[in-house]
C-alpha positions in Angstrom: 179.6 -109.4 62.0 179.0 -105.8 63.1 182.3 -104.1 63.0 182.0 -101.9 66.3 184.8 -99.7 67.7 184.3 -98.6 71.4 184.5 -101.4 73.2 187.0 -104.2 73.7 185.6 -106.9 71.2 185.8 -110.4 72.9 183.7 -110.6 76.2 183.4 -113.6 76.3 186.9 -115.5 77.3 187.9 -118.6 75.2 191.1 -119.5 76.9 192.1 -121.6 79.8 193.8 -119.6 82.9 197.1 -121.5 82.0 196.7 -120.1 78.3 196.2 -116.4 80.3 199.0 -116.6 82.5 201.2 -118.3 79.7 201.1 -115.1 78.1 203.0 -113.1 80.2 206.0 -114.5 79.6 205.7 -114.4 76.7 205.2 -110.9 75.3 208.6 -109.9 74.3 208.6 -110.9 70.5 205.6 -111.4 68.1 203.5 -114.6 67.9 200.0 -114.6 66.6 200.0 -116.9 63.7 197.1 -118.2 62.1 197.1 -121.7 60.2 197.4 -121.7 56.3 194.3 -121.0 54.7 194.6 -124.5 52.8 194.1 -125.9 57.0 191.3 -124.3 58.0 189.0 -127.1 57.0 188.3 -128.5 60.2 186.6 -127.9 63.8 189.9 -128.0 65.4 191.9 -125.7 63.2 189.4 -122.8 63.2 189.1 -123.6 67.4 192.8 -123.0 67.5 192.9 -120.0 65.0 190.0 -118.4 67.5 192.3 -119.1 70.5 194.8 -117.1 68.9 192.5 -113.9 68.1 191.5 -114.6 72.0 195.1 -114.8 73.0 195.5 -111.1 71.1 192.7 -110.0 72.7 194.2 -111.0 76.4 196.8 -108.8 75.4 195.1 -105.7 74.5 192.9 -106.5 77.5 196.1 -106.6 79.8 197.1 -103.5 78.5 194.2 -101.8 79.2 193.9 -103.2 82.8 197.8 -101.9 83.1 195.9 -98.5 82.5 196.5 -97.7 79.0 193.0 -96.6 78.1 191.0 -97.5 75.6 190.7 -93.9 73.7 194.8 -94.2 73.6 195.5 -94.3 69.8 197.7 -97.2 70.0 195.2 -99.4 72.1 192.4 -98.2 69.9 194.5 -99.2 66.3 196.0 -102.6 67.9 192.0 -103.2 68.8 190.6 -102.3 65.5 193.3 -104.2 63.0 192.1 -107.6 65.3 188.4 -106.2 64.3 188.9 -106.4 61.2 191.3 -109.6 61.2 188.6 -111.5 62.7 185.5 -110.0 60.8 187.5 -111.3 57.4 188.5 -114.2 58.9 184.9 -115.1 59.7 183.8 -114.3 56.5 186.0 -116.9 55.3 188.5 -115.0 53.3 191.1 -116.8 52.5 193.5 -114.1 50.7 196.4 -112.8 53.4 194.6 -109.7 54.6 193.4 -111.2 57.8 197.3 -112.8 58.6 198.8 -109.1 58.1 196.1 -107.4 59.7 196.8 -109.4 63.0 200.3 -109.1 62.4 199.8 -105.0 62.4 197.9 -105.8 65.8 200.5 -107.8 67.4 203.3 -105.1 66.1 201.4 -101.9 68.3 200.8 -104.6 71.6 204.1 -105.9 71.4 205.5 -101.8 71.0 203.5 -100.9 74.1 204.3 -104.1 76.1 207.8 -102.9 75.7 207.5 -99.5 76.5 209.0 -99.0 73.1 208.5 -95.1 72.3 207.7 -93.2 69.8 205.1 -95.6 68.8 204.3 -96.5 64.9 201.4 -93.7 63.6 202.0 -95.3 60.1 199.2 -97.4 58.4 200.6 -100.0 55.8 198.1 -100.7 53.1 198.2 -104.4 53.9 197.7 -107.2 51.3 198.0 -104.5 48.6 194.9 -102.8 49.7 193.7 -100.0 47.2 194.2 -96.4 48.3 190.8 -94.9 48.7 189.2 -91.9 49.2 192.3 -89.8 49.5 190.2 -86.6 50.7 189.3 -89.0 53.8 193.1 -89.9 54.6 194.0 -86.0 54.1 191.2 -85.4 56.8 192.5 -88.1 58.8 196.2 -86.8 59.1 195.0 -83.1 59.9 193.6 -84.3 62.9 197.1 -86.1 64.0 198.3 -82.3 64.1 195.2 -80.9 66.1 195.4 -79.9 69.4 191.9 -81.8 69.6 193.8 -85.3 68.6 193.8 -86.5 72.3 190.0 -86.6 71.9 189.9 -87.6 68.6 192.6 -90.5 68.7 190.4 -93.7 68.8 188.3 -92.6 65.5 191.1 -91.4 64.1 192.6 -95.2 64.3 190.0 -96.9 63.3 189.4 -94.5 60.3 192.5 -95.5 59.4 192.4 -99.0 59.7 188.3 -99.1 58.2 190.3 -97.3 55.1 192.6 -100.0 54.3 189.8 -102.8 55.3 188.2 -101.2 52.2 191.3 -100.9 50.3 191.4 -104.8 50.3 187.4 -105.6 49.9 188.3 -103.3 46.5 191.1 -105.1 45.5 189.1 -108.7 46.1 185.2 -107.7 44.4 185.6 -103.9 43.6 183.1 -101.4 45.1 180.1 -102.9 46.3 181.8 -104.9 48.5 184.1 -102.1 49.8 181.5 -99.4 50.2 180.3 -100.5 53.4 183.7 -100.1 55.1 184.0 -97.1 53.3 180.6 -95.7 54.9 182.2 -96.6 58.4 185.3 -94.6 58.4 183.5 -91.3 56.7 181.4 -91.8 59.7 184.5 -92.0 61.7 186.3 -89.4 60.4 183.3 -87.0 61.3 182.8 -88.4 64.8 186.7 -87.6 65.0 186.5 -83.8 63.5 183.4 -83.4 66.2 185.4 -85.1 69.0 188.4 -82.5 68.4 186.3 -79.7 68.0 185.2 -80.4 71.6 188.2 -81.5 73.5 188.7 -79.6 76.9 191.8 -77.9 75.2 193.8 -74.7 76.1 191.0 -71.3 75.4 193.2 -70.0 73.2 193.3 -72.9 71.0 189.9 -73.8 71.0 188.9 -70.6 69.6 190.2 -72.1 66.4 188.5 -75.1 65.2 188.7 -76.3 61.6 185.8 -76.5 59.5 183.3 -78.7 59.4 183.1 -80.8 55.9 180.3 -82.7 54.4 180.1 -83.7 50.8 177.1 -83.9 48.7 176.5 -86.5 46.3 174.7 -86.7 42.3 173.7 -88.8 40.4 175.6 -89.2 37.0 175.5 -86.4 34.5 172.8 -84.9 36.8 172.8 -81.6 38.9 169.5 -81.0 40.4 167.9 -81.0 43.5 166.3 -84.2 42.8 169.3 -85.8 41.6 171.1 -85.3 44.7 171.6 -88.8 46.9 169.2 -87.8 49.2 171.4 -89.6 52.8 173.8 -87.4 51.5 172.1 -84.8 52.5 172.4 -86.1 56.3 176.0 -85.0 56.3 175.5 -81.5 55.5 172.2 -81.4 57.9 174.6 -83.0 61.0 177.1 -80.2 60.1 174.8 -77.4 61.1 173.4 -79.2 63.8 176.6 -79.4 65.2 177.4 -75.5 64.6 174.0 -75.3 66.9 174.7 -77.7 69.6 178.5 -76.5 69.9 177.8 -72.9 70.1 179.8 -72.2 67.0 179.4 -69.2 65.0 179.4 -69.2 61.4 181.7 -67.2 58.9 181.2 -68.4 55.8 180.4 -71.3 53.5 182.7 -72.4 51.1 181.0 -74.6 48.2 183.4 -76.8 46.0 181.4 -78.1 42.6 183.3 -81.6 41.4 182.3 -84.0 38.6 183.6 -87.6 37.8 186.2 -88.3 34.6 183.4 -90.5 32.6 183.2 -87.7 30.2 186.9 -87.7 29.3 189.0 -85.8 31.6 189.1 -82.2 31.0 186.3 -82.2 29.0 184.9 -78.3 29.1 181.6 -80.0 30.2 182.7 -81.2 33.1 183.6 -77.6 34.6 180.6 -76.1 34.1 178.9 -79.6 35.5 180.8 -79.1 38.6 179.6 -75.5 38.6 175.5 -76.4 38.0 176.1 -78.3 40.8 177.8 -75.7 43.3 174.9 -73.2 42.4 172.4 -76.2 43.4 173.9 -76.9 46.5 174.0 -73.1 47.7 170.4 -72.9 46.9 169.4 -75.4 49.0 171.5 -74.5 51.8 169.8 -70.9 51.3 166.8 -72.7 52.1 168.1 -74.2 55.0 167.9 -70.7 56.2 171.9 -69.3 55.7 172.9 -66.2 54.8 173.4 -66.0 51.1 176.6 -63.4 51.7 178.3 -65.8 53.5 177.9 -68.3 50.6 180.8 -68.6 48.0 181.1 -71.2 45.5 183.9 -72.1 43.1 184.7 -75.1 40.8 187.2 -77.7 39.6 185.6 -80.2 37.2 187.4 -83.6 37.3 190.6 -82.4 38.4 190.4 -82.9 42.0 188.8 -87.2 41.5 189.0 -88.9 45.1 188.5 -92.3 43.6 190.3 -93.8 40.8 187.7 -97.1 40.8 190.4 -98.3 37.6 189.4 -101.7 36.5 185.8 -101.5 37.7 183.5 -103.3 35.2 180.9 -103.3 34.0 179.5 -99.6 33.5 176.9 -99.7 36.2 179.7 -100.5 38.9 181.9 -97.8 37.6 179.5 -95.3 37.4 178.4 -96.3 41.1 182.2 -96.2 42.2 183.1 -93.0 41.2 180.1 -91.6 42.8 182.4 -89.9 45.7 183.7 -87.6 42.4 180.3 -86.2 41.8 180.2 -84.1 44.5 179.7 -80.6 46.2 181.8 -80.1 49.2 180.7 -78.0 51.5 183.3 -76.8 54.2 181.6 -74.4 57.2 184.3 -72.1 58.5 183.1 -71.8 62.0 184.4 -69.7 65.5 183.7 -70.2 68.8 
């Protein structure tokens, strides 16, 4: 299943009016509870674990038609955890993920049902999801401070809850598995960063934006143009299409050179790895036509690893999972 975020996700009602109307009365405490794994062997159990995801998604629905809108951060988290429930649950995992991701969706409807206020903004790591990409989740919580979040809020949820969808697919068979969810929420997070930079926010604030980040990737031991991953390149070529379409002005580049930890961390070869790999990255974006004197570059080695990937066997899938370590960021400081 296609895990899509900018629409409500069942169109298709399952439930009996009765079931509907039941519901309203019955909204004060929460209720969604799937069967135990061990039951879901039969036509009739799985048709009454889908009338409960359906019953969920009356709720969110009712909300929404009570004119909570669907960008609302809270709407847009309670939506996504039952995404991702209900994608797991579908692909037949039978661990607890998709039980306590449901349960996270029922916790934000039955909050807003209530009226209850402040809201939750947390996001548990659910089944013992993995922590991942903690550059991503530092991105993520700059934009809850923005005074572009308003705009921003629905990818900012669903970044979040993509994260720890990944988090588990790690935990249960390591990176291949958890890359694809992964891939959604960096996609998220820059649809969110683009969506903030062009709220309809106060002048003075908008003539502030943060920078726009992309990250570009090499192979192992490698710091060449043609050992770049070449759709990483994509990020950095959205970047300064966005600095055209926005009207943004450009003040400088800021080029961070990173390697992975498979040489033995803090080993001297690693630093001036990271720094082949700055000066590779400013060349190209030279030929991309900037200005070389707004180009700086600096470098940290392995110090600064955004994925741990312990555990990961055999070499091939370890080398693969720390792939977002071997990498340039590039962070355009732009003005309106």
């Amino acid at each position: 299943m296609t895990v899509t975020h900018t629409t409500l996700r069942f169109a298709r009602p399952l439930l009996t009016v009765a079931l509907l109307a039941a519901l309203a009365g019955a909204a004060s405490a929460q209720q969604a509870q799937l069967l135990p794994q061990q039951q879901r062997i039969t036509d009739a159990a799985i048709h009454a674990d889908h009338a409960t995801y359906e019953a969920t998604q009356g709720r969110i629905q009712a909300l929404n038609d009570g004119g909570r809108p669907i960008r609302d951060y809270h709407l847009s988290k309670a939506q996504c955890w039952l995404d991702v429930s209900f994608h797991e649950y579908s692909r037949n995992d039978r661990s607890d993920f998709p039980q306590a991701a449901l349960g996270e969706s029922e916790r934000l409807i039955v909050g807003m049902e209530q009226g209850a206020s402040p809201l939750p903004t947390d996001t548990p790591l659910v089944n013992n999801a993995k922590y991942l990409r903690d550059d991503l989740w530092q991105r993520l919580r700059v934009l809850h401070g923005s005074p572009g979040f308003s705009c921003a809020a629905q990818q900012v949820a669903c970044g979040e809850v993509e994260l720890v969808h990944a988090g588990n697919e790690f935990n249960q068979q390591q990176w291949r598995h958890s890359k694809p969810y992964i891939q959604i929420a960096e996609e998220l997070v820059n649809d969110a960063e683009a969506q903030a930079r062009q709220c309809d926010v106060a002048p003075a604030v908008v003539a502030a934006p943060g920078p726009l980040v992309a990250n570009v990737l090499f192979e192992f031991d490698r710091d060449g143009y043609r050992d770049i991953r070449t759709y990483s390149l994509e990020s950095v070529d959205r970047a300064l299409a966005s600095i055209a379409s926005e009207k943004l002005q450009l003040q400088g580049v800021t080029l961070v050179g990173h390697a992975d930890r498979m040489q033995g961390r803090g080993f001297d070869a690693n630093q001036s790895l990271s720094e082949r790999r700055a000066r590779t990255v400013r060349e190209l974006l030279i030929g991309r036509g900037l200005d070389p004197a707004k180009i700086r570059y600096e470098y940290r080695g392995d110090t600064q690893q955004v994925q741990q990937c312990d555990g990961v066997t055999p070499r091939a899938a370890l080398l693969e999972c720390l792939l977002p370590n071997r990498r340039v960021e590039v962070r355009f400081d732009v003005t309106r």
